[in-house]
GUMI-676193 format. One record per residue: y, z negated, x negated of N, C-alpha, C, CB in turn; residue in one letter. Coordinates in steps of 0.2 Angstrom, whole numbers, plus 5000, padded with zeros to 4 digits. Glycine has a CB too. Layout:
# residues N
YZXYZXYZXYZXa/...
//
This chain:
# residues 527
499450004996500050005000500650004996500049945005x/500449964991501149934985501450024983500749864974x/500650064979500950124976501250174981500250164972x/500750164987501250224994502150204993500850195005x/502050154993502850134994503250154986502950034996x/502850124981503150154975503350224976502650154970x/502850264977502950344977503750364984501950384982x/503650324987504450324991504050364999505250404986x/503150354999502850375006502850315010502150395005x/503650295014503750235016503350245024504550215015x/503450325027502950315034502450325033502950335039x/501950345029501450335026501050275026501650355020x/501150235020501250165020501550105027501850165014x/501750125030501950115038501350105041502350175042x/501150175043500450195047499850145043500250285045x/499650165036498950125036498950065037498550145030x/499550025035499649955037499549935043500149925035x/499749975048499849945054498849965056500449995060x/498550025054498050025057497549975052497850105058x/497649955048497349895043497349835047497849885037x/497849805048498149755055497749775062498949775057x/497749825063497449845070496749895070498049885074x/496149875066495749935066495449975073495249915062x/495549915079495449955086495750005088495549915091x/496350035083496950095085496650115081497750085083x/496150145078495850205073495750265077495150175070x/495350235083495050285087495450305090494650265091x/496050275092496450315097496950375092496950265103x/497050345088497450365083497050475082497250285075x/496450435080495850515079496050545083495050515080x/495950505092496150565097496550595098496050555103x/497150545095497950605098497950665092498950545098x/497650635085497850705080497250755083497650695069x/496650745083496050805083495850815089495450795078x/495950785097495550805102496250845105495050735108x/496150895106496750965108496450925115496651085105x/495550935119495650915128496150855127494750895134x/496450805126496750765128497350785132496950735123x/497750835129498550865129498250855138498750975124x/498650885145498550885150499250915152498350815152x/498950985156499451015158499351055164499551055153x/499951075167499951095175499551155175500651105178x/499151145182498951195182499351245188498451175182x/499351325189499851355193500151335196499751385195x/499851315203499951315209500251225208499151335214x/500051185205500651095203501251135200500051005193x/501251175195501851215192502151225197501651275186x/501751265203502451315208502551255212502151385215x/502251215213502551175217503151125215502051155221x/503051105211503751085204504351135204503351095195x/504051195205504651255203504951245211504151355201x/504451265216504851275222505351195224504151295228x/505051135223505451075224505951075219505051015225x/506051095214506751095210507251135210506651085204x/506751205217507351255217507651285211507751235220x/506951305204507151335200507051405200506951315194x/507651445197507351525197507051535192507751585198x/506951595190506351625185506751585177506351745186x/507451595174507851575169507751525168508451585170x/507851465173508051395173507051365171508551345183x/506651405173505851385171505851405165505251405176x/505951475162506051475158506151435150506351495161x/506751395152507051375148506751295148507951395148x/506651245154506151205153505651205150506051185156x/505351275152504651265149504851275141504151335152x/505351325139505251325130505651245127505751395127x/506051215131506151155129505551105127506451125132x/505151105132504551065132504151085126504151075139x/504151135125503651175120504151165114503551265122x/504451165112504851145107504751085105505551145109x/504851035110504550955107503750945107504850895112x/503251005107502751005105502450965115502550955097x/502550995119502450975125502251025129502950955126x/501851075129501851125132501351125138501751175128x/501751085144501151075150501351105155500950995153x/501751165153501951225160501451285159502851245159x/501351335164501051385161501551425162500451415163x/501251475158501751545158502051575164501351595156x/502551595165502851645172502251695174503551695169x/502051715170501651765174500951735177501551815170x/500751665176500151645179500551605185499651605175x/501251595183501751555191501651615196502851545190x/501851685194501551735197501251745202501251745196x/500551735196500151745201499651685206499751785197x/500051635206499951595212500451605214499851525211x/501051635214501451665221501051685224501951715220x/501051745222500251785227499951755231499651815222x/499651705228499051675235499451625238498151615232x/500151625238500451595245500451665251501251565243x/500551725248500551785253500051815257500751845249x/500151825265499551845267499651925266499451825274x/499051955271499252025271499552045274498852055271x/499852105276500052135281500852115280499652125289x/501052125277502152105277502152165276502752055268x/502852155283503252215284503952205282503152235291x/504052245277505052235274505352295276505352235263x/505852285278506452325279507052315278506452345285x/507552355281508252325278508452305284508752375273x/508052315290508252245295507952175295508252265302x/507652155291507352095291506552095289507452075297x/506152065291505552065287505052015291505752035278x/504352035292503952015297503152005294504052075301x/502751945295502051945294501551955302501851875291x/501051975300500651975307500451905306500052035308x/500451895313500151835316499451805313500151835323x/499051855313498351845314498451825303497651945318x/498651885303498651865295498951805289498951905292x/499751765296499851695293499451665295500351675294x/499051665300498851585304497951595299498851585317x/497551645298497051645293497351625287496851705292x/497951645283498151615276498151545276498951635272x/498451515283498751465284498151415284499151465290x/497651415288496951375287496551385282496451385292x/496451445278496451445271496651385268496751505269x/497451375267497551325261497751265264498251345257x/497551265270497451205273496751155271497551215280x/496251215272495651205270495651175262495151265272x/495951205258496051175250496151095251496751205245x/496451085253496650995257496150985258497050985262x/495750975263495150945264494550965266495350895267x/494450995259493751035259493050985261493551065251x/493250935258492750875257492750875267493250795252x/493050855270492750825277492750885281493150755280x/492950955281492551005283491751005281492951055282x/491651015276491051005275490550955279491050985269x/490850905282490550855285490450875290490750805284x/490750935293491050935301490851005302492050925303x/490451045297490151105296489751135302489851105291x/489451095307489351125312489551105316488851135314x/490051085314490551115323491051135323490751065329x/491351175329492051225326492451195325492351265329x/493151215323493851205322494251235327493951225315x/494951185327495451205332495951205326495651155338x/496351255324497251215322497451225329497851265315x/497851175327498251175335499151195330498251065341x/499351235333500151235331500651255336500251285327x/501251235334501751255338502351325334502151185339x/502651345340502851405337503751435340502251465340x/504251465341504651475344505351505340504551405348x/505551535342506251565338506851535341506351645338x/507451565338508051535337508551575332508051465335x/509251595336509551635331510351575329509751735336x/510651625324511051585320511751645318510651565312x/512351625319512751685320513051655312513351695329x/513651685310514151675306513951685301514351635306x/513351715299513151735290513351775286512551755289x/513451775279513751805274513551875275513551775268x/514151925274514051975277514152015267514552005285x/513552045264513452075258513852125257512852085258x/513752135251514252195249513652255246514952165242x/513152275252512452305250512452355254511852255250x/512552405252512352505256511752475260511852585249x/511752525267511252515271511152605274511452455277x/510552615273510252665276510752695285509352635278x/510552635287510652625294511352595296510152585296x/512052635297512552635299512952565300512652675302x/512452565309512652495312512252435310512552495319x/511952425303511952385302512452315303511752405299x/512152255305512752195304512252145301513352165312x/512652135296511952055294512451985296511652045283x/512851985299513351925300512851885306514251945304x/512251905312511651875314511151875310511351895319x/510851825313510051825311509651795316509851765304x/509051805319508651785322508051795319508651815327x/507651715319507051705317506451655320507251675312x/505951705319505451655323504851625320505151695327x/504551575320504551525316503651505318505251465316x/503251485315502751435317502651355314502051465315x/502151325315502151265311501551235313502851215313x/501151215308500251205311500451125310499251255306x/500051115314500051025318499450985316499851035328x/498651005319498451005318497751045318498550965318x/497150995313496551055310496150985315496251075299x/495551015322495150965324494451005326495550925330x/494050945326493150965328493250925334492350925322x/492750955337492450915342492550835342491850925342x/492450805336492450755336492850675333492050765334x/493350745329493950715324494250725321494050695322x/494950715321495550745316495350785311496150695313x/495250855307495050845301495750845298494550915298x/496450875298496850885294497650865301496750975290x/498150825297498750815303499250835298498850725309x/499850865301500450885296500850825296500850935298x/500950775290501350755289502050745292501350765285x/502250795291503050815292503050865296503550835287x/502650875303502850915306503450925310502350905310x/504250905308504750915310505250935303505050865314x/504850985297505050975291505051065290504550925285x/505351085286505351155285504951155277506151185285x/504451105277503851095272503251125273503751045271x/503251135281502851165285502851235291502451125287x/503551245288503851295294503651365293504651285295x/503151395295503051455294503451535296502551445296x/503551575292503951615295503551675298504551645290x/503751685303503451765307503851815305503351775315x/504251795308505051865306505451845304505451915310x/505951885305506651875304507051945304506851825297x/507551955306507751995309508652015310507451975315x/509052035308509752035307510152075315509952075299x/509852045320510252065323510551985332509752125325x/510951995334511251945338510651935344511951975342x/510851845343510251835350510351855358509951755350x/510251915361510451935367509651905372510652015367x/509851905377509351895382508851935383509551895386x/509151995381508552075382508252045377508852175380x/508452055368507952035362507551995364508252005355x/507751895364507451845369506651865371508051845377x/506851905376506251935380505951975377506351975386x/506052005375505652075369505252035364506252135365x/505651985360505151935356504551895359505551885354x/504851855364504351825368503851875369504551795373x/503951935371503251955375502951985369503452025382x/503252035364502652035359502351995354502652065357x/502851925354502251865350501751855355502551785347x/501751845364501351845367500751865367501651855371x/500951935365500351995364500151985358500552075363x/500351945353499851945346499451885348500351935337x/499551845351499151775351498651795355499551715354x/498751835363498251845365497751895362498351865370x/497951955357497551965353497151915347497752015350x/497351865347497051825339496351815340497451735338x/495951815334495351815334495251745330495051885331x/494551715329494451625326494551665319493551565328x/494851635314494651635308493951615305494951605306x/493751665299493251625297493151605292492851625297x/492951535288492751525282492151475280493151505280x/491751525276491151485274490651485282491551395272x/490651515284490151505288490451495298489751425285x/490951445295491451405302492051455305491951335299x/491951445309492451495314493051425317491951535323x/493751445314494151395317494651465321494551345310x/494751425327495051445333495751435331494851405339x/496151445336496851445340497351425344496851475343x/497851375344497951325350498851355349497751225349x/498951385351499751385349500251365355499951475347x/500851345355501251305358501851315357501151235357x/502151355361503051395362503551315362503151455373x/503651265357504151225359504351215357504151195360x/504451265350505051275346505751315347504951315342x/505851295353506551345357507051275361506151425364x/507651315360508251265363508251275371509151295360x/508851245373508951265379509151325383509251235380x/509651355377509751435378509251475382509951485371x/508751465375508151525376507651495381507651535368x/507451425383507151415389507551435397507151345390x/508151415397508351465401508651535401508651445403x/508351565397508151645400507551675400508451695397x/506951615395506451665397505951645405505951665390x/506451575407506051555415506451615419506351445420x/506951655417507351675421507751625427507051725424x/508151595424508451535428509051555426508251465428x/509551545431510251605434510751575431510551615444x/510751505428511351475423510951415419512051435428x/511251395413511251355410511151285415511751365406x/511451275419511951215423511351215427512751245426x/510851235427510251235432509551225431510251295435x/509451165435508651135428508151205431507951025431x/507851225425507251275426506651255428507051315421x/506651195431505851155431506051165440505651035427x/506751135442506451115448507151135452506251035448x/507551185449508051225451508551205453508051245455x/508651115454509051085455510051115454508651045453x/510451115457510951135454511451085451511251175459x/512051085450512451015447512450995452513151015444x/512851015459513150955463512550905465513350995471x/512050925463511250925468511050885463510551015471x/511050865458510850815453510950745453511150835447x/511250735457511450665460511050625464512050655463x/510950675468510250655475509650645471509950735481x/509650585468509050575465508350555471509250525460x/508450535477507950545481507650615482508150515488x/508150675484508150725486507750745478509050765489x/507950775473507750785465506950755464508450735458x/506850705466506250665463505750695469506450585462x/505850745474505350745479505350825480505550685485x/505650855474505950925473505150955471506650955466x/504951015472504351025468504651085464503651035472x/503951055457504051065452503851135450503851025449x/504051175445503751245442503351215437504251305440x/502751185436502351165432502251185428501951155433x/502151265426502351315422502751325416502451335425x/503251275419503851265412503551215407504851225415x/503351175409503151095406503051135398502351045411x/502551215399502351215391502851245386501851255389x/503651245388504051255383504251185381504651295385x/504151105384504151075380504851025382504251115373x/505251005376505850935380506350975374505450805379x/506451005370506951005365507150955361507451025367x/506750895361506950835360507550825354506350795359x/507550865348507950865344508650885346507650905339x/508550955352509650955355509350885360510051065364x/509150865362509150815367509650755363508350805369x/509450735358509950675355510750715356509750655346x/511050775354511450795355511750815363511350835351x/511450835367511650855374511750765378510950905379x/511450715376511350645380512150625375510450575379x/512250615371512850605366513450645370512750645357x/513450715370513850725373513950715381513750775372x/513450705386513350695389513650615391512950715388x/513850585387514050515387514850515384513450475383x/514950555381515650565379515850615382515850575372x/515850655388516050695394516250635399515450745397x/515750595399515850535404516550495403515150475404x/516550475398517050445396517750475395516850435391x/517750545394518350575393518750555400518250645392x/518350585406518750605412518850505416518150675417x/518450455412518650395415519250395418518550335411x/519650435415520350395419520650435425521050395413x/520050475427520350525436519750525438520750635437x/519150495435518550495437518350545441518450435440x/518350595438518050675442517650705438518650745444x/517250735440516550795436517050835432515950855441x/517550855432517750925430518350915429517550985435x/518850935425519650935424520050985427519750935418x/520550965433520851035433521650985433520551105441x/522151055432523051035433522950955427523351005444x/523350945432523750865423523150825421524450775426x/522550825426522150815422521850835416521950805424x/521950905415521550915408521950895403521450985407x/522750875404523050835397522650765397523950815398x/522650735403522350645402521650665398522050585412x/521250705397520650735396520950755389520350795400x/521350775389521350805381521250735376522150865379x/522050705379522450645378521750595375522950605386x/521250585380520750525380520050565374520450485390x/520250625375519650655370520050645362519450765373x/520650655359520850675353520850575352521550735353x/520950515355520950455356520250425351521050435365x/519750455358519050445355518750465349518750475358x/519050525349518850565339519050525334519250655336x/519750495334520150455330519750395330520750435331x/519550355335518950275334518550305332518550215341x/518150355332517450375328517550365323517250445327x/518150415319518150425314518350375312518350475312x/518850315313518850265309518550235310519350235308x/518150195314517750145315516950135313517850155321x/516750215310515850255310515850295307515450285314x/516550335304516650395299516150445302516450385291x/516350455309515850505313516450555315515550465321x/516350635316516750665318516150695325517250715312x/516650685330516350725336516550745340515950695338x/516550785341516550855346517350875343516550855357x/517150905339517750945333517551015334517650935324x/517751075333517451125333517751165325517551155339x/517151175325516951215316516951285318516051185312x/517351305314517451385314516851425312517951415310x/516651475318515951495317515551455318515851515312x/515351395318514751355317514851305323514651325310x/515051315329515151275334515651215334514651245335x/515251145337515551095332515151055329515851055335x/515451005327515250935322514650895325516050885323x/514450915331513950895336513250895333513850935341x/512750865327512250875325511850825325512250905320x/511250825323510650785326510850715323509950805322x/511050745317511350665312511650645316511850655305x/512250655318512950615322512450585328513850695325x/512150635331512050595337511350515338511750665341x/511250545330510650495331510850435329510150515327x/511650445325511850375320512450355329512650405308x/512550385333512650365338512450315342512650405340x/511750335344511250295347511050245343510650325349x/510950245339510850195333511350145334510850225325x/511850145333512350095333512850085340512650115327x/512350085347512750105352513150035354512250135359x/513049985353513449905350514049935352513549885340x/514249975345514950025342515050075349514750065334x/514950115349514950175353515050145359514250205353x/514850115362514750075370515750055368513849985370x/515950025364516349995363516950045361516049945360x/516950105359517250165359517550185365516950205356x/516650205368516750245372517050215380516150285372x/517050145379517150095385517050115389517650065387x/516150135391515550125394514950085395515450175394x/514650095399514150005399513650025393513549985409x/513549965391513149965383512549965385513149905377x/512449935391511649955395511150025393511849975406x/511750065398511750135398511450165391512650165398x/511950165388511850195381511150155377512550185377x/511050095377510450085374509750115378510450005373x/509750115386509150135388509150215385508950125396x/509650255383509650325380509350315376510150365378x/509650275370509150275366508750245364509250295362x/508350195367507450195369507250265370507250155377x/507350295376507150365377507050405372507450395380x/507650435370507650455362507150455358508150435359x/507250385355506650365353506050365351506650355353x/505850355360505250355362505050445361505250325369x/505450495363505050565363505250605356505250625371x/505350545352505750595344505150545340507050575341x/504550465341504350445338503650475334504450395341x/503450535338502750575333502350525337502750555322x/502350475342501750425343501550425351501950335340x/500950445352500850445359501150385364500050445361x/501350395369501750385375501450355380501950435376x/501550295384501350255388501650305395501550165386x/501650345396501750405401501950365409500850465402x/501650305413501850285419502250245416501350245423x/502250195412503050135409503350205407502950045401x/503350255404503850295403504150335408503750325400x/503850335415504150385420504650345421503650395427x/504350285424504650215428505550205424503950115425x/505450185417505850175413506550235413505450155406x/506350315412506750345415507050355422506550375414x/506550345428506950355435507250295433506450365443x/507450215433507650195434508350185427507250155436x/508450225423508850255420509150305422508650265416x/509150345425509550395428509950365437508950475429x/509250295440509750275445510450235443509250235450x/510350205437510850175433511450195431510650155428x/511350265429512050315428512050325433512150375425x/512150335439512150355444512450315450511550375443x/512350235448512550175450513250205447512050105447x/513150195440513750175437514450225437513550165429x/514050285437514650355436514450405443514550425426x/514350375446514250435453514550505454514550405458x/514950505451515650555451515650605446516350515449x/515150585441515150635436514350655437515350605427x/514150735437513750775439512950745432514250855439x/512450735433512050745426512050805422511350725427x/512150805419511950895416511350905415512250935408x/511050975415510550995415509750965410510851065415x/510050965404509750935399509650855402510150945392x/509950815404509950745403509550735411510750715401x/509450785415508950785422508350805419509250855429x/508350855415507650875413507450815408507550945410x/507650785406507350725400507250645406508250695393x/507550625411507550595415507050585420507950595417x/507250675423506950655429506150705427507550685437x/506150755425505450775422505250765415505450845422x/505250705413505150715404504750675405505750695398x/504250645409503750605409503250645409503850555414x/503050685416502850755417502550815411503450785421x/503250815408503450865401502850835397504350845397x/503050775393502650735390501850725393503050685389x/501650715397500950715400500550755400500950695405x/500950855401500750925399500250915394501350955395x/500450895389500350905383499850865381500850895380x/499550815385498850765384499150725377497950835383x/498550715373498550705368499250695360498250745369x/499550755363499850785358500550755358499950865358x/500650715354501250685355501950735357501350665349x/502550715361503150765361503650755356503450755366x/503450715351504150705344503850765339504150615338x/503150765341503150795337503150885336502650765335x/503150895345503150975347503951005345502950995355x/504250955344505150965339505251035339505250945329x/505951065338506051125337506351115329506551165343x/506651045328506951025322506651075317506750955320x/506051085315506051125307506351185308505251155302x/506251215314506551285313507351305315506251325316x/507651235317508351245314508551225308508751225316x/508251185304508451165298508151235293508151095297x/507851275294507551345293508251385294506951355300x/508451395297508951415297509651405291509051405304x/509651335290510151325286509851365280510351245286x/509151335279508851375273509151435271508051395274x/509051475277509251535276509851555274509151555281x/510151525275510751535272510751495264511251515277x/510651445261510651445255510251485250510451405254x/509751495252509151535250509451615250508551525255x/509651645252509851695252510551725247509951685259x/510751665248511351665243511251665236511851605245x/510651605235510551605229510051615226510751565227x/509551625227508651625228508451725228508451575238x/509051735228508651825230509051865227508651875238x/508651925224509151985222509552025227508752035219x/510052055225510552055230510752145229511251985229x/510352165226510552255223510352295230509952285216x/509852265234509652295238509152255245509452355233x/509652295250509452255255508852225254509452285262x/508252265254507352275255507252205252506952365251x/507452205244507352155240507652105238507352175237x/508152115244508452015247508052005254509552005249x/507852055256507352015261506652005260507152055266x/506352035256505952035252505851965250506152075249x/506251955246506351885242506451825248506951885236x/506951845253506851775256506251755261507451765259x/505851825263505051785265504751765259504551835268x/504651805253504251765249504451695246504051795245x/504951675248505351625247505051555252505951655249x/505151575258504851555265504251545265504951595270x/503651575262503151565262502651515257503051625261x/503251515252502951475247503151405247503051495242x/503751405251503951345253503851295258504351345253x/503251335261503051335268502351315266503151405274x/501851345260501451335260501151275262501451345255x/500351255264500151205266499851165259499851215271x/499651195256499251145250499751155245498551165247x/500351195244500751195240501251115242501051265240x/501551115249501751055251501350975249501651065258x/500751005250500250935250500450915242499250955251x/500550955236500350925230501050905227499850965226x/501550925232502450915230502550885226502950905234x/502850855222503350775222503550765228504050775217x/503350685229503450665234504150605232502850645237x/504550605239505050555237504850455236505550565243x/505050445234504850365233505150325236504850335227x/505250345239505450315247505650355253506150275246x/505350315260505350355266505750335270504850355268x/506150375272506550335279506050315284507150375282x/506150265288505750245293506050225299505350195291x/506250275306506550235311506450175312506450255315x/506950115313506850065316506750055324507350035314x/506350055328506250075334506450025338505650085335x/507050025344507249975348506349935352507750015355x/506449865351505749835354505649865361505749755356x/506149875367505849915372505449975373506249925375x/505750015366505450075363504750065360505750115359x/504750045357504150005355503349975361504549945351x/503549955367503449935373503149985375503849925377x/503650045375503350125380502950155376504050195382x/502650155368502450175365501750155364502750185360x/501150185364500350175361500350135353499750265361x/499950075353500250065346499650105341500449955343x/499550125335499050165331498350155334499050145325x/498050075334497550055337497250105346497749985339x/497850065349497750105354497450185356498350105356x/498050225353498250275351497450325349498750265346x/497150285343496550305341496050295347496350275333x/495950255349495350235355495650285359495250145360x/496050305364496050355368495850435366496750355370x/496150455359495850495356495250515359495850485350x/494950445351494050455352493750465359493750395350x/493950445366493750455373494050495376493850405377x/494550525374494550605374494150645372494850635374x/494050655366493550685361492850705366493350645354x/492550635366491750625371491850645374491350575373x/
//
């Protein structure tokens, strides 16, 4: 040791002393210089999914990966094996154009159980004779005010300032006998699948023209097969707003419930409403539950506005006392909850979104005390809320019960102000709505991912694609969509280390099946 040090081999002399001291470090010492299997490195598909959750492009992986490899780190693979696990996120059959870009059905929802199956190969195997269901939900929605490109188009009238997109989202994989696979975040655009997309305005004619030929591809769908097993088909239109429900019931206004026709004036008769019969038929578009936090918000700050001539509607000097008590109200928001609501945003409506409405109901204490309306009111909303936004099966009779005597309550309280259409169909049919559906929770038939799908679309587009030519910015944003949608790419993400977790009002909690529950009905439905 003395001579290593003489010679001036002071880390030299370092090392064998310490392993001299520590001969149990010999062995590991051997493994890190001479066993190369130690090293531990990504393989594709953990690499894409790293790539896709840090939103790097081709440059920025790039240049991590040679940093890493610089410090003798090299646990990325190459771009061109990132590649080619792009690829097996793609099904077959994509259709690009330079109006937008389209997969066949038959060919997402086969890719789709494909990589779902990667996930849990293990207990299909167990479940190998008997069939499979994915059950999924599906439904479009368009988005106006988009960046209009500075890119030649074949086709004259082109306008890309719309977009209309239709979307899927698989739920779940089941046997006869039990869950094999359930989506996590079925209200996430982690699992939101794209069908199309399309650069044109959402008109009523389109509306209908969409619906009828996704109609026609479902009734064509055949079971997938793998390995032997035939998995089937469940699909569920309840990925759509109020707009698009009312026009594909064909019901003559907004202002008019499509279940049970009821008109505004005629929403108050809650004896007359509650003994209306029903078009049962609607129930499978669903509850919108995600505009639903937003229409009851509004819905409650309408109420409020006109407290001081106490009429449905404003006309002559009342629409100043209306303006007067509306611009009053936006000011307590915004100081009181750093809330801005009902503002209107150029091109993009208003300030009205799920967040605002949900930190609304959340803190209705506050709100109740803004809007100087009964705090009653506003808390049984949002129970309700709650209860059809919680992902958890539903005690359906205490949920009827709890609603009618929530709408007789406004109704007690504000007689004078009409219900709107949305907040009749959550009250007086949402029990009904929810019962449709058996099993299947209603938080979780959400249209949520595929509006948050939409915003995608616009970041993604802006920065995420080549922009030289239409074909190849469409191009790029399905394969974009696809991969970010992936299902086993999702499953192996980075996950966040912490989750938010509604805090559920205890009355909401009451109307809900607790997990126990929940599973024993299951299993006696199954048998």
């Amino acid at each position: 040791m003395t001579r290593l040090k003489m010679e001036q081999k002071n880390d030299f002399a370092c090392v064998v002393e310490h392993l001299t001291k520590n001969p149990e470090k010999v062995k590991v010492v051997r493994n890190v210089l001479f066993n190369k299997s130690q090293k531990k490195t990504f393989d594709e598909d953990r690499a894409l999914a790293l790539y896709t959750s840090l939103s790097l492009s081709k440059w920025k992986y790039l240049c991590l990966r040679q940093a890493l490899s610089d410090y003798e780190i090299p646990v990325l693979p190459s771009y061109h094996d990132l590649l080619e696990a792009k690829k097996r996120c793609y099904p077959q059959d994509l259709e690009i154009i330079e109006r937008g870009a389209r997969v066949k059905l038959q060919a997402l929802l086969n890719l789709t159980v494909q990589r779902i199956l990667q996930v849990v190969d293990s207990k299909v195997e167990s479940s190998s004779s008997e069939g499979l269901k994915l059950i999924s939900k599906w439904g479009f929605d368009g988005a106006s005010s988009q960046s209009t490109y500075k890119q030649r188009s074949e086709n004259g009238d082109l306008c890309d300032s719309s977009i209309f997109m239709a979307s899927l989202v698989p739920l779940k994989l089941v046997s006869k006998s039990s869950i094999i696979w359930e989506n996590p975040k079925p209200s996430s655009t982690h699992y939101c699948r794209p069908i199309k997309f399309k650069f044109c305005k959402e008109t009523a004619e389109y509306i209908k023209q969409e619906e009828a030929a996704l109609n026609q591809e479902i009734e064509n769908l055949i079971p997938t097969k793998w390995n032997a097993i035939e998995i089937s088909h469940e699909l569920h239109m309840t990925m759509i707003d109020g707009k698009v429900a009312t026009i594909i019931t064909d019901t003559s206004a907004a202002s008019i419930c499509n279940i049970c026709l009821a008109k505004p004036t005629e929403m108050n008769k809650l004896s007359e409403v509650f003994s209306r019969p029903a078009q049962e038929n609607v129930y499978k578009y669903g509850l919108s539950s995600f505009h639903m936090w937003i229409r009851c918000m509004e819905c409650i700050l309408h109420i409020s506005y006109n407290m001081d001539f106490k009429l449905w509607s404003a006309r002559g000097l009342n629409k100043e006392l209306k303006a007067a008590k509306k611009q009053l109200i936006q000011q307590k928001f915004k100081q009181q909850m750093g809330l801005l609501v009902d503002v209107v945003k150029q091109g993009f409506g208003t300030t009205n979104d799920g967040n605002t409405a949900r930190r609304f109901f959340r803190e209705y204490e506050k709100s109740a005390e803004i809007t100087n309306l009964d705090q009653n009111l506003l808390k049984r909303f949002a129970v309700i809320l709650q209860v059809i936004s919680s992902g958890c099966a539903i005690k359906i009779e205490k949920f009827r019960i709890y609603c009618r005597q929530t709408a007789e309550f406004m109704v007690h309280l504000y007689p004078w102000f009409y219900m709107p259409a949305s907040v009749h169909e959550l009250l007086v049919h949402g029990a009904d709505i929810c019962n449709y559906f058996g099993l299947l929770p209603i938080g979780i038939l959400s249209e949520e991912a595929g509006e948050a799908r939409n915003k995608d679309f616009r970041r993604v587009r802006e920065f995420q694609t080549r922009k030289f030519n239409r074909v190849k910015t469409n191009e790029d944003l399905l394969h974009n969509f696809l991969i970010s949608s992936d299902p086993y790419l999702s499953h192996i993400r980075p996950k966040y280390s912490y989750a938010k977790k509604l805090n559920l009002i205890p009355e909401a909690i009451e109307l809900l099946l607790l997990p126990e529950e929940a599973t024993e009905a299951i299993e006696t439905d199954l048998q």
